[in-house]
N, C-alpha and C positions, 0 to 999 in steps of 0.2 A: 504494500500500500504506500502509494508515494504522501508525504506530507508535505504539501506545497503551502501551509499554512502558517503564520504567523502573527500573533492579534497585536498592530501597530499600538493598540493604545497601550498593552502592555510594555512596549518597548516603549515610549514616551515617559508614562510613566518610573519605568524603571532607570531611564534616561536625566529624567528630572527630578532624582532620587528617593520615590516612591518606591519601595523594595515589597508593597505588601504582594503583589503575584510575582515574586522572583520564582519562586518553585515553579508554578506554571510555566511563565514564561521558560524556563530552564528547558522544562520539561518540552516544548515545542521546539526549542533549538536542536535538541538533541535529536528530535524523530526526523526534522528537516536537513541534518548534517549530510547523510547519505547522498541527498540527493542536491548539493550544493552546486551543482556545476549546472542542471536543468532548472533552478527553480525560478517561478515567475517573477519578470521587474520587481517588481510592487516588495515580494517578500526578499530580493534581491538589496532593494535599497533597505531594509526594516534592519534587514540582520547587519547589513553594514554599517547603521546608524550602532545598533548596540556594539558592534565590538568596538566602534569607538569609542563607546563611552567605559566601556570596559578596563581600554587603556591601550586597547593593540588586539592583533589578530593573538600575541603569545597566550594573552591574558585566557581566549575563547576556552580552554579546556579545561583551565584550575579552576575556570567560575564555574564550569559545567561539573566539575569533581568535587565542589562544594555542596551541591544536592542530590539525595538521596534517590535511589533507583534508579531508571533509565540514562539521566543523564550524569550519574557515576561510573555505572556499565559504559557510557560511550566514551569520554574522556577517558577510561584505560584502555578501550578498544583503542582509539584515537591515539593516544599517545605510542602504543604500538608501532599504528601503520605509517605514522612520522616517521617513527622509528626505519622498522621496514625501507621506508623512501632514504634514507640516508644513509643507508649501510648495504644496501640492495648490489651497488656497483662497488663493494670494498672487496677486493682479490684475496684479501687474509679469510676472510666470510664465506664466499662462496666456494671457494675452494678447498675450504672445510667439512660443507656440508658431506660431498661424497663419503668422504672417509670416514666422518661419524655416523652414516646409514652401513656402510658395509661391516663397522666393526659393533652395528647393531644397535645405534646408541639414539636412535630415532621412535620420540613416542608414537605409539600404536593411532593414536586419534590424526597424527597425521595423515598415517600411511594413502588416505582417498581426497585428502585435497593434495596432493603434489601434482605441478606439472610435470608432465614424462618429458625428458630430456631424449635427443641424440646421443649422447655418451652414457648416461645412469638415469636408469626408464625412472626414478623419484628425483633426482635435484640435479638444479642447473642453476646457472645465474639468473635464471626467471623464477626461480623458484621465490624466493621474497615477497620481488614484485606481486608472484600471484596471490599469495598469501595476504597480503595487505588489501588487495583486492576482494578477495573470498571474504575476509572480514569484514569490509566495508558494504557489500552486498549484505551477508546475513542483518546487520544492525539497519539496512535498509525495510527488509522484510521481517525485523522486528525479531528476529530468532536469537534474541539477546544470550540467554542459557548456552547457545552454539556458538555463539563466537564468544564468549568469556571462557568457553573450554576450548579451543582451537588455540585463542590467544594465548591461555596458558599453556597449552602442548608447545605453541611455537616459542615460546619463551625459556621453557627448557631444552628446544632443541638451539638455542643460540648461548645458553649458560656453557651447553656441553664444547661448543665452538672458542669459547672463551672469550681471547681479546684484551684490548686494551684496558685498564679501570673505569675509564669514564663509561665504555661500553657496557663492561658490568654492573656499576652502579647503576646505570641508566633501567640494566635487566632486574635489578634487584627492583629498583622504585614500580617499575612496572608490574613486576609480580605481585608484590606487597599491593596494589591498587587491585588486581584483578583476585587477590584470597579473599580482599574485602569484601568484594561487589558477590563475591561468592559465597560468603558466608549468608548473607543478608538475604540469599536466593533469589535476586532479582536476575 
């Protein structure tokens, strides 16, 4: 279900520091994120007035990680698939993956979203990319429960990959967001 919805007077309001529908409003940003790149003018200008007033497009996720259910769930999903986009093309990364499928060290939940490569029918260097993508799809169709366990499997398959500290630290804050949104069973 596409949500091309977004109630202006709520962004007004929470613009001109009326905070009393932030939850709501949160809540419609979060169902609308998916579909950012299609959505109508009208919800196109709304959501761009709020992450100004926000402070910046960085701010869009920790405000959405401030509220409970949905758009908890999508700021860890989100913070992910950023993730995902910036490490997608790192040579230490991808070329990791193979090795730690063959020596088995690939959780089982991923095993049916990997793209089949030419070299190793589970990973390639599109592998990320798709992953980011699958993710971003399920939180469009709402299958929140599936992509907070997807995200967690992919999060342990890049702990096993290792990396630099910041990269781990980055995996650790990630996880720690996604055991939340999990506990909470949203």
């Amino acid at each position: 279900m596409m949500a091309d919805f977004l109630d202006t007077g709520l962004v007004d309001a929470f613009c001109s520091g009326d905070r009393r529908g932030e939850n709501e409003l949160a809540g419609q940003v979060a169902r609308l994120l998916p579909f950012r790149g299609s959505l109508p003018n009208r919800t196109v200008d709304a959501l761009t007035r709020l992450v100004r007033c926000l402070g910046g497009e960085e701010r869009l996720l920790p405000w959405l990680g401030e509220h409970p259910g949905v758009p908890q769930v999508v700021a860890a999903v989100y913070a992910l698939v950023g993730l995902l986009d910036r490490i997608g093309d790192d040579p230490g990364v991808a070329d990791a993956l193979p090795d730690i499928v063959r020596n088995g060290g690939l959780p089982a939940l991923l095993e049916a979203h990997l793209v089949p490569a030419p070299v190793d029918a589970r990973t390639s260097r599109e592998t990320l990319a798709s992953l980011g993508g699958q993710l971003e799809l399920m939180l469009g169709e709402e299958r929140f429960t599936d992509a907070v366990q997807l995200a967690a499997a992919t999060v342990d398959l890049l702990r096993a990959v290792g990396g630099p500290d910041d990269l781990r630290r980055a995996l650790d804050a990630i996880r720690a967001d996604l055991d939340a949104v999990m506990v909470t069973g949203t």
